[in-house]
C-alpha positions in Angstrom: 71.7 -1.5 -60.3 71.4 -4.9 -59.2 68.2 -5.6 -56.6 68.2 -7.2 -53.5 67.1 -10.7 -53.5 66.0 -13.1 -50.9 66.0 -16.5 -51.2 63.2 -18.1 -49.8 62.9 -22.0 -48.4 60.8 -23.8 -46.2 61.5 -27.3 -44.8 59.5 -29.6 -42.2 61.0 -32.3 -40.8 64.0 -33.7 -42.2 66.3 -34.1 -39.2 67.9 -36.9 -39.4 67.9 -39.0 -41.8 67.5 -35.8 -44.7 68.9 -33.1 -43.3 71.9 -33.2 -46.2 68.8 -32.4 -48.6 68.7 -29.2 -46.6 72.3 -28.7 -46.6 72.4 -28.6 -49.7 69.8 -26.2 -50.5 72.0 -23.8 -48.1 75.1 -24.3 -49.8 73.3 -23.5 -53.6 72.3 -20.4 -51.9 75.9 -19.6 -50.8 77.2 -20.0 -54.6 74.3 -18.0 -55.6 75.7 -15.5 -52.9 79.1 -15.3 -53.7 78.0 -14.9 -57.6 75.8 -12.4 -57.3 76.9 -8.4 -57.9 73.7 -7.5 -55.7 72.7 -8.1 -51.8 71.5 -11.6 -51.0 70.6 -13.3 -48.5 68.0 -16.5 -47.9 65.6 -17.1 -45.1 64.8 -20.5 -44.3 61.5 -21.2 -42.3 61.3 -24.9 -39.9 58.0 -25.3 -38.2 58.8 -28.4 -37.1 57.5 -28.7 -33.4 61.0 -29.1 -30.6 63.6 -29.8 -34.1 65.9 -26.4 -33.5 67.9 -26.0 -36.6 71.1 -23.4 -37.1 73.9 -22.6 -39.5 76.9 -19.9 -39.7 76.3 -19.0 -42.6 76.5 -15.1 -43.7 73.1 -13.8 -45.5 71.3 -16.7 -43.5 68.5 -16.4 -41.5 66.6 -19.7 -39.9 63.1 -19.3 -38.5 62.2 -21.9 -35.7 58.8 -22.3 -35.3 57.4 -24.2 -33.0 54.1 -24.6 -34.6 53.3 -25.7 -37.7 51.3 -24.2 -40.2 47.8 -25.2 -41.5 49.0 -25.2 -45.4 51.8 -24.9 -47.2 50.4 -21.3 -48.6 50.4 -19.9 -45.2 53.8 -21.1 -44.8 55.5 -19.8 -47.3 53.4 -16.3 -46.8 55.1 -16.4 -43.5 58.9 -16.7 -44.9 58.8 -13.7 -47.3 57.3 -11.7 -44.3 60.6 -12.1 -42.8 62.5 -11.4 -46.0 64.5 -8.4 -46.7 64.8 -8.9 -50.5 63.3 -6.8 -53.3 62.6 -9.7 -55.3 62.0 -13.4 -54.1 63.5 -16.2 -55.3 61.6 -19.8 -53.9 63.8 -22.5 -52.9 62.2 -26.5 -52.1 64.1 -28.0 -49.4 65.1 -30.8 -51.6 66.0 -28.8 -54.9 69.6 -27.8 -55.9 70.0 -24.3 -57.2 73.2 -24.1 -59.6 75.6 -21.0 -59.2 74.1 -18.3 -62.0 70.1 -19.2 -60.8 70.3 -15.6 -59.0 72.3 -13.7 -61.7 70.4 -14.9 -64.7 67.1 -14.2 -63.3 67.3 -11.0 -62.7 69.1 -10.3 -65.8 65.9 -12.0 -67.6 63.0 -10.5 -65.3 64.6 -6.6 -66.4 61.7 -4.6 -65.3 58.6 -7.2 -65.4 57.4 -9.1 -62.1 57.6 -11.9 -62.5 60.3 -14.7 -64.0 59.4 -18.0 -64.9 62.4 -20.2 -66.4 59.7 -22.7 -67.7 62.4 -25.4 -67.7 64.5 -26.8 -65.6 66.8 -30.3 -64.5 64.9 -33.3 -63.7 67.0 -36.1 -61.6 65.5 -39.3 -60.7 67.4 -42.7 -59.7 70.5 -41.3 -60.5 69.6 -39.8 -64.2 69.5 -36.1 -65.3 67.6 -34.6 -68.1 66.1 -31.2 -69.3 62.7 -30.8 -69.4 61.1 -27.5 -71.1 57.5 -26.0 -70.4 56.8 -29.1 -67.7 54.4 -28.5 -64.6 54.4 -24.8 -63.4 58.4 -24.2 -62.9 57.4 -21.8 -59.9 59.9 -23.0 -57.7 62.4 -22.0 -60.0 60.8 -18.6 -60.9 61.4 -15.2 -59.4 59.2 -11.9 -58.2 59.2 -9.0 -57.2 58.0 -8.7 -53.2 55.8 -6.1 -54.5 53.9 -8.2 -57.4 53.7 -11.0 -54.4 51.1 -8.6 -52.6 49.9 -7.4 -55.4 48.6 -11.1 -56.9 47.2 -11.1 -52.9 50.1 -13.3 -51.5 49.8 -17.5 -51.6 46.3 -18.8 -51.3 45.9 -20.7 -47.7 46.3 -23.9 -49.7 49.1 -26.9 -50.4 48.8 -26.4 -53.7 50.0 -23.3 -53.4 52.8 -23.1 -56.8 50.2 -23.7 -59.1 47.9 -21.0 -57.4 50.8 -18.4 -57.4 51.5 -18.7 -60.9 48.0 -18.0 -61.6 47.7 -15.2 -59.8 51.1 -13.5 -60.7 50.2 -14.0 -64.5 46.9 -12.3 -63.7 48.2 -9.8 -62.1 51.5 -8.7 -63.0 54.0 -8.5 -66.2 55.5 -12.0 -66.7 58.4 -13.1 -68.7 58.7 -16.3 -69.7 61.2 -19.0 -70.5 62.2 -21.8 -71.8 65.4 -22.0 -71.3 68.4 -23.8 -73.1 69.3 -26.7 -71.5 72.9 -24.5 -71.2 71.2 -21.5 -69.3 69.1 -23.6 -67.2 69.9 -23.1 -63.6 67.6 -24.8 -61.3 67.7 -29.1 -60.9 64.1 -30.2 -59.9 65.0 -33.9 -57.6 62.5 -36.5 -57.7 62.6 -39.7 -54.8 65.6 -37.9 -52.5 63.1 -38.4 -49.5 59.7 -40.6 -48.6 57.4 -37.2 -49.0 56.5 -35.1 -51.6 53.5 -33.0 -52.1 53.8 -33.0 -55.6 53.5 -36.7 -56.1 50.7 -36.9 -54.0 47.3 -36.8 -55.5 45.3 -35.0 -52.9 48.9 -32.6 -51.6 46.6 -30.9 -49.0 45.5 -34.0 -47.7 48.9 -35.2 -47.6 50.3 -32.0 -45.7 48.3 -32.8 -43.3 49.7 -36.4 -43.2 53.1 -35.2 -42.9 52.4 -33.6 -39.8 51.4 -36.6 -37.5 55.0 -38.4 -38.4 57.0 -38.9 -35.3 59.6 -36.1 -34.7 62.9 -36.9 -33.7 63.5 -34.0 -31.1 66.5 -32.1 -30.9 69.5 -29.1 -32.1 71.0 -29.8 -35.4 73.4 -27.7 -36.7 73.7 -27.8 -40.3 76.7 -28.2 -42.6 76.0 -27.1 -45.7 77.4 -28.6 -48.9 76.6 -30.9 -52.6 77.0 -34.3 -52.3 77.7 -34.3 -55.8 79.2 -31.9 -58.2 75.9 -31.4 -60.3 78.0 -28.8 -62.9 80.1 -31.7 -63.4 76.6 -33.9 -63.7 75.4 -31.0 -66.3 78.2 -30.8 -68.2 78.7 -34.2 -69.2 74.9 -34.6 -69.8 75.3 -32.1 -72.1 78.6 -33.1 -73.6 76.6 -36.3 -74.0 73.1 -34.7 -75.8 75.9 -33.1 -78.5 77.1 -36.1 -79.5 74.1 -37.8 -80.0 73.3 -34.7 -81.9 76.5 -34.2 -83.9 78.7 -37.8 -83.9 81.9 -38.1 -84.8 82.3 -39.2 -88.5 
């Protein structure tokens, strides 16, 4: 019996200069949909003040708020209130998920609480490499809905990955990763857009930041899509990796 899973992404203020980054967040959800035996949907919470975002998408759900939230914790608390899922699956705004993320982790979570892959895609400037047991891999993890209350939700901080990973290992039964660079399923982007918490030194400091940027008001209706084929990307890294490994003689 496969579970119900909800994907889970919040986004500020991308419209419209990085709205694709969204895009394509929606549209690795929608393979994730369409390969998954299961019920799946993903909610996607905007608190960015007068910037109304939709999409027709099935098994999408987009949360206008129009006020933002004091921490990134809070935030994301505030998406998986509105998610229907039995286990959660967190989703950056700026992150691709490849077409078996949803599959494979419940397969590997069984009957724990929580899944951590532990290893993911790293692209920056163009190059793409796999990277095992690097920083805390919670955006690419899943958990149960349940173990989320049970670890006491996200603290009311920005640093809020590294937090929940604490607290769900406390907690609850974990399964780890790594991965093989062949199973791995999530592709972590670095420099796609001018903020990012995780490169910040102080990230609640620079939440804060983020929030007195200029908003370009206005409806955007998204169009979700890659603007690359990352499987292709994968697959010729890898081709790449085993002949380095094993050359032609």
């Amino acid at each position: 019996m496969w579970p119900s899973i909800s994907f889970v992404c919040t986004t500020y203020n991308r419209a419209p200069n990085f709205l694709h980054l969204v895009e394509e967040t929606i549209e690795s959800f929608i393979r994730n949909r369409n390969n998954y035996p299961g019920k799946c949907e993903m909610v996607l919470l905007n608190d960015t003040p007068r910037q109304h975002l939709y999409c027709r998408v099935e098994g999408l759900t987009i949360i206008n708020d129009s006020t933002r939230y004091n921490t990134l914790g809070e935030k994301r608390n505030a998406a998986i209130t509105y998610a229907n899922g039995e286990v959660i699956l967190p989703q950056d705004d700026d992150d691709v998920s490849l077409p078996h993320r949803a599959r494979l982790s419940i397969e590997l979570l069984g009957d724990a609480e929580y899944f951590n892959p532990r290893s993911y895609w790293f692209l920056c400037s163009g190059e793409l490499r796999h990277e095992q047991c690097t920083g805390y891999a919670h955006n690419c993890s899943a958990f149960r809905k349940s173990a989320w209350r049970k670890a006491g939700t996200y603290p009311s901080v920005s640093t809020e990955d590294a937090c929940m990973d604490g607290l769900l290992r406390t907690h609850c039964k974990v399964v780890d990763g790594p991965l093989t660079a062949e199973q791995s399923f999530f592709i972590y982007r670095w420099g796609v857009s001018p903020h990012h918490l995780s490169g910040h030194p102080d990230p609640d400091l620079h939440y804060l930041e983020m929030g007195k940027i200029l908003v370009t008001q206005g409806t955007y209706e998204l169009a979700p899509s890659w603007r690359e084929d990352y499987l292709a990307k994968i697959k010729e890294e890898l081709n790449r990796c085993q002949q380095q490994t094993h050359p032609l003689k």
